[in-house]
C-alpha positions as CSV (number, residue, x, y, z in Angstrom):
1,X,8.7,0.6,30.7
2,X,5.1,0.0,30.1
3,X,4.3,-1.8,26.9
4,X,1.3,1.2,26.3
5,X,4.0,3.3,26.1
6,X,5.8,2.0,23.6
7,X,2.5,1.2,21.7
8,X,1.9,5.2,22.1
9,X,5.2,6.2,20.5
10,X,5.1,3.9,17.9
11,X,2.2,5.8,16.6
12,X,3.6,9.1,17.2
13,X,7.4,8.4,15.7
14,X,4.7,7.3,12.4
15,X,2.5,10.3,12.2
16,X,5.3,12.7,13.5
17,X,2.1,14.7,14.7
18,X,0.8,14.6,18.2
19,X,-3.0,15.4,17.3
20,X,-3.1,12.8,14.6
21,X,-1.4,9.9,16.8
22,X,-3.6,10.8,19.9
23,X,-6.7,10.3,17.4
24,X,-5.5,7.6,16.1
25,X,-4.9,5.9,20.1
26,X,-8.3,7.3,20.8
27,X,-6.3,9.1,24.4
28,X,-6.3,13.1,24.7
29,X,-3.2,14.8,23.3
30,X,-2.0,16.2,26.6
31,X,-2.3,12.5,28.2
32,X,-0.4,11.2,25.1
33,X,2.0,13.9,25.2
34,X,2.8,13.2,29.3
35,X,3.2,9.4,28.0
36,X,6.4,10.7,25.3
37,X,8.1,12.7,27.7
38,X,8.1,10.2,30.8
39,X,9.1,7.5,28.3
40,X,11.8,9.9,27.5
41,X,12.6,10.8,30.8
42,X,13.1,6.9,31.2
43,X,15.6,6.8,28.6
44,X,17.5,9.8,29.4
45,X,17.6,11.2,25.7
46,X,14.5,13.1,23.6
47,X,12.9,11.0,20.7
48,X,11.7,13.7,18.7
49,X,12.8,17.6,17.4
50,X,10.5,19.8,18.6
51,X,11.4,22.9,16.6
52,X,8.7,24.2,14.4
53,X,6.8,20.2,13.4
54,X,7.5,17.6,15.3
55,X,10.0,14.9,14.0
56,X,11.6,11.7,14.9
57,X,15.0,12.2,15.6
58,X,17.8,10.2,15.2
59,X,17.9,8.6,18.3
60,X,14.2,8.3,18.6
61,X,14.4,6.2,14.8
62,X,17.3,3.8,16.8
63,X,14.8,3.0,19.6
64,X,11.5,2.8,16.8
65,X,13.6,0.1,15.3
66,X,14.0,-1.8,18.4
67,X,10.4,-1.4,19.5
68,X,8.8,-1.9,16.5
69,X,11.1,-6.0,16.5
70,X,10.2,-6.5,20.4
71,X,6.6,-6.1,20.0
72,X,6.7,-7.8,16.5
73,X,7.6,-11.1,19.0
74,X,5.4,-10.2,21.2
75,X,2.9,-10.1,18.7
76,X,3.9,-13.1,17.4
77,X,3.8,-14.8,20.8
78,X,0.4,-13.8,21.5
79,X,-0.4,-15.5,17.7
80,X,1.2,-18.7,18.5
81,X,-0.4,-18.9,21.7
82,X,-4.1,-18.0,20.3
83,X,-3.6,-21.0,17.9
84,X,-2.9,-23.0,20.4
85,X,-5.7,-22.0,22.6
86,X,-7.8,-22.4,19.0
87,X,-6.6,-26.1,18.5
88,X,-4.0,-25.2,15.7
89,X,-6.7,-22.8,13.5
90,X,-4.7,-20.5,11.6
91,X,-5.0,-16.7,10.3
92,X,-3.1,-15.3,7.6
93,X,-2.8,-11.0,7.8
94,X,-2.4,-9.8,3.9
95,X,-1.6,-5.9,3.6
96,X,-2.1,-4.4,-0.5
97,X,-2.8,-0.7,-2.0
98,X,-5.8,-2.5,-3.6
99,X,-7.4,-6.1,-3.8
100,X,-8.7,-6.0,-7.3
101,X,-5.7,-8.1,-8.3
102,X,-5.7,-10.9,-5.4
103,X,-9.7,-11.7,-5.1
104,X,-9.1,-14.5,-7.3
105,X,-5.7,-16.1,-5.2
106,X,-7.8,-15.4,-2.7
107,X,-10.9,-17.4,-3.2
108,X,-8.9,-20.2,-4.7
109,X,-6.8,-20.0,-1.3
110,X,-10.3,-20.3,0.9
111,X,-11.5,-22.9,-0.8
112,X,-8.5,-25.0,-0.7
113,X,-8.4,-23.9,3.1
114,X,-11.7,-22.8,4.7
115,X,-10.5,-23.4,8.1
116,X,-7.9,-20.7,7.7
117,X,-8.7,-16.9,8.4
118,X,-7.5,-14.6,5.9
119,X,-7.3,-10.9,7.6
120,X,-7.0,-7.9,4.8
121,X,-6.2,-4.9,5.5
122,X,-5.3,-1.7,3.1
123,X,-2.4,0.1,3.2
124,X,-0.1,2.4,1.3
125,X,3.7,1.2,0.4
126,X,4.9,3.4,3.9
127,X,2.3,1.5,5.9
128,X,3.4,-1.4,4.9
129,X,7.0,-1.3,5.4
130,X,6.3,-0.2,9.2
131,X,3.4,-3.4,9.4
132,X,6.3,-6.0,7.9
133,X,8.8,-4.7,10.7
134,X,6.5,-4.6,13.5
135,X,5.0,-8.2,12.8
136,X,1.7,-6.6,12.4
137,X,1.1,-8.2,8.9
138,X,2.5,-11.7,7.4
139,X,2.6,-11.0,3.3
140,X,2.0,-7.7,1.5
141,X,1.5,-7.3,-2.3
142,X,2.5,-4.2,-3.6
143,X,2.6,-1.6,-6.6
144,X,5.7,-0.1,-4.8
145,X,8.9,-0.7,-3.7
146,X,8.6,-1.5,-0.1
147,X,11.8,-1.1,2.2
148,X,11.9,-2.9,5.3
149,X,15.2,-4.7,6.0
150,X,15.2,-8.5,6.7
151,X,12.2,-8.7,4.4
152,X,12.0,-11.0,1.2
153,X,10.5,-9.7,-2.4
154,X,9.1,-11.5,-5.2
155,X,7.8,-10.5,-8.3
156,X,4.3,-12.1,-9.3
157,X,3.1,-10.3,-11.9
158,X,4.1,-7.4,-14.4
159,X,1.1,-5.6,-16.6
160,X,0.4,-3.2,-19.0
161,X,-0.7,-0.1,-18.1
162,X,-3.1,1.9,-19.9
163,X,-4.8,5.5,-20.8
164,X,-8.5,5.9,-20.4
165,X,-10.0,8.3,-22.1
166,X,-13.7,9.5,-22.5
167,X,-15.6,8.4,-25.8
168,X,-15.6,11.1,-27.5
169,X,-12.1,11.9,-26.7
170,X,-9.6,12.9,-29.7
171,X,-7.4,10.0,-28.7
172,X,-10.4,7.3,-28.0
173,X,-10.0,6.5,-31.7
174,X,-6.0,6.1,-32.0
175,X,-4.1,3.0,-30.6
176,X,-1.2,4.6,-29.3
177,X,-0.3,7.5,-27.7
178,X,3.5,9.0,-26.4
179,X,4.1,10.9,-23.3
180,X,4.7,14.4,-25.5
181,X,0.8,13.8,-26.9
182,X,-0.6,14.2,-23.6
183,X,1.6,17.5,-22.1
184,X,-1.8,19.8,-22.6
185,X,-4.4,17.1,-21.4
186,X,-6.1,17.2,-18.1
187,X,-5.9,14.2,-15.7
188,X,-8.0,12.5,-13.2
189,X,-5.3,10.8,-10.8
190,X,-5.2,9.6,-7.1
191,X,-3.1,11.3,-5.0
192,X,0.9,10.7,-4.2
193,X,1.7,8.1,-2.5
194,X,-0.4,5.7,-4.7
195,X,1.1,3.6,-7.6
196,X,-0.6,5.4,-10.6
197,X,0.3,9.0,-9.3
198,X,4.1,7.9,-9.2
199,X,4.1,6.1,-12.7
200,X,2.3,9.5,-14.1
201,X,4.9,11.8,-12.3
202,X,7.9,9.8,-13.6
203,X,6.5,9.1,-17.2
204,X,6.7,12.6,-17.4
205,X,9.4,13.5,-15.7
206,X,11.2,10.9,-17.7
207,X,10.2,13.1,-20.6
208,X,11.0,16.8,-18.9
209,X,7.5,17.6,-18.9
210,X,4.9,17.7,-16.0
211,X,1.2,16.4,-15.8
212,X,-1.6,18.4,-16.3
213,X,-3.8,17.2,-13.1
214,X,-7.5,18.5,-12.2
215,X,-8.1,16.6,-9.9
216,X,-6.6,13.7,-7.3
217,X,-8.2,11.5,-5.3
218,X,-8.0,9.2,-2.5
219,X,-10.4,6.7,-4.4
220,X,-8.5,4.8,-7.7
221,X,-12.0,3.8,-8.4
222,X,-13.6,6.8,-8.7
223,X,-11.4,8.2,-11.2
224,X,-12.9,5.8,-14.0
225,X,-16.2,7.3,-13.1
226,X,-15.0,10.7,-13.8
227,X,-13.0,9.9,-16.8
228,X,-16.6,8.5,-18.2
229,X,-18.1,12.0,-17.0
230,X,-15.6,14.0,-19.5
231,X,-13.2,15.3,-16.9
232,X,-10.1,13.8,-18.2
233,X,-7.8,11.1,-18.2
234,X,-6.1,8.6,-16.3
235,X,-4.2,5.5,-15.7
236,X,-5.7,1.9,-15.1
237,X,-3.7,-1.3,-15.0
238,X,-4.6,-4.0,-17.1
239,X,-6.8,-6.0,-14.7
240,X,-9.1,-2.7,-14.5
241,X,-9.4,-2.6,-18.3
242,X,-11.3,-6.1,-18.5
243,X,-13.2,-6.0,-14.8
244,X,-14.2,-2.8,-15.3
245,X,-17.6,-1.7,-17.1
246,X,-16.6,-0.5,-20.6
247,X,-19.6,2.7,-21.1
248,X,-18.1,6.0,-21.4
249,X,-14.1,5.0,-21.6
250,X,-12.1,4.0,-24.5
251,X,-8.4,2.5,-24.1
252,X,-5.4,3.3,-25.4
253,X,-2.1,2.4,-25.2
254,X,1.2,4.6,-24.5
255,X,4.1,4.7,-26.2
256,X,6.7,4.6,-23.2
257,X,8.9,1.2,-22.4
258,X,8.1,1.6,-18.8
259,X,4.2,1.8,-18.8
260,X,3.7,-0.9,-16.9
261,X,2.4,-2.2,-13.2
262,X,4.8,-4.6,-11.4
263,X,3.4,-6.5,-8.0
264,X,5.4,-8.2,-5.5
265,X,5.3,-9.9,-2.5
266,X,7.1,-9.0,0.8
267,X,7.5,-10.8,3.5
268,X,9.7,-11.2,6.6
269,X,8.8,-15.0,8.5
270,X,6.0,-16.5,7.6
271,X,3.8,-19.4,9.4
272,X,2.5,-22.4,7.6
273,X,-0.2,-21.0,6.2
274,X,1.0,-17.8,5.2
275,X,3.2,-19.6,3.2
276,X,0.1,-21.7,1.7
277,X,-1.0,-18.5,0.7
278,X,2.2,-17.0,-0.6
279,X,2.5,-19.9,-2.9
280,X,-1.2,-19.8,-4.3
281,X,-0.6,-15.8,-5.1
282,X,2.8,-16.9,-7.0
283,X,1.3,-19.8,-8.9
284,X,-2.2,-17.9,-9.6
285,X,-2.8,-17.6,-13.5
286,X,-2.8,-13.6,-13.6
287,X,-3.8,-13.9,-17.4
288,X,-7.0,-15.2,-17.0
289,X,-10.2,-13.6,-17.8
290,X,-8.4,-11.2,-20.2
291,X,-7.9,-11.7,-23.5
């Protein structure tokens, strides 16, 4: 069983989509799809249901699991290893939706530890859990539950979460708002999946009503933009609020017990200084530069 292969179905079983995955590898489709059927040839059982879209059967989610733990020690071999060969230089992988909230851990972290290499990468809550159980990533920080068994969780930080609005904007001038206020106003909100589309679906859900949305958007960013250009509202943690330029949005703050952000860590083993870092994010004054 060559270890390609495995690499190959790993990213089919996660796109469930033969186009996408062979993309993704950067190998043709029909070489990719030769690659699945000889590995299940091999194994004497099919991987996937192939009637109508593509999905990862049963079976085919048994052997993920396994894969996905074999190459995580190989992986974490070939890290032990490269230290070695480096004369004990470390690198720590950090996964998150967004790094607004760690830029500060992280500088404090670098320049307690400049010798250590601090690898980000972005990912949704479902990338992550996949990254944690396949070694590929050592600490992730997340808006999200993330479920990957044999992993740790620690809350780090809980904020307020609030509405931005334009200027001119009937609620800019009131300090609260509920959840029935805002059944007929348009919103500006990234797309599901991400943190503030799920607390904006269940605040109203919670409420038997549904959002009013305009437009969604792979960019959280961008949204402030076009709440400042008039097109609606939205949802920004409070970190946004006071790093964010304040022209063109006013803030206000819901009426609903659960409007709030809460970030945790996740991790499964952790080297030295992975753990450095894990322990500079938990002891990192979150309140600072806000009021």
């Amino acid at each position: 069983m060559e270890l390609n292969a495995l690499y190959q179905f790993l990213a089919v079983a996660r796109e469930e989509h033969l186009s996408r995955a062979a993309a993704q590898l950067r190998v043709a489709q029909p070489a990719l799809s030769r690659t699945i059927a000889r590995l299940e040839a091999e194994l004497g059982a099919p991987l996937f249901d192939r009637a109508g879209r593509l999905r990862l059967n049963s079976t085919g989610a048994v052997f993920r699991d396994h894969v996905e733990r074999a190459l995580g020690e190989l992986e974490a071999g070939r890290r032990a290893v490269a230290k070695a060969a480096l004369g004990g230089a470390d690198t720590v992988r950090l996964a998150s939706e967004t790094f607004l909230p760690l830029t500060g851990p992280i500088a404090a972290f670098k320049a307690a530890y400049p010798e250590v290499e601090v690898r980000l990468r972005q990912m949704s809550t479902q990338e992550m859990e996949h990254a944690l159980r396949a070694g590929e990533v050592d600490l992730c920080l997340a808006s999200q539950p993330v479920k990957a068994p044999g992993t740790t969780a620690e809350v780090v930080h809980v904020e307020q979460v609030w509405l931005a609005t334009p200027t001119d904007h009937r609620f800019a001038a009131v300090p609260r708002v509920t959840i029935e206020d805002l059944a007929e106003e348009p919103f500006v909100i990234t797309r599901r999946g991400q943190w503030q589309r799920r607390l904006l679906d269940w605040l109203f859900t919670d409420r038997n009503l549904e959002p009013r949305i305009v437009c969604e958007i792979d960019e959280p960013a961008a949204t402030y933009t076009l709440v400042g250009a008039g097109l609606g509202l939205s949802l920004f943690p409070q970190i946004a609020r006071f790093s964010m330029p304040d022209p063109g949005v006013a803030w206000v703050g819901v009426d609903h017990p659960h409007c709030f952000r809460t970030l945790s860590l996740h991790w499964a083993r952790l080297p030295a200084a992975a753990q450095r870092l894990r322990a500079q994010i938990e002891d990192w004054d979150w309140k600072q530069g806000t009021p």
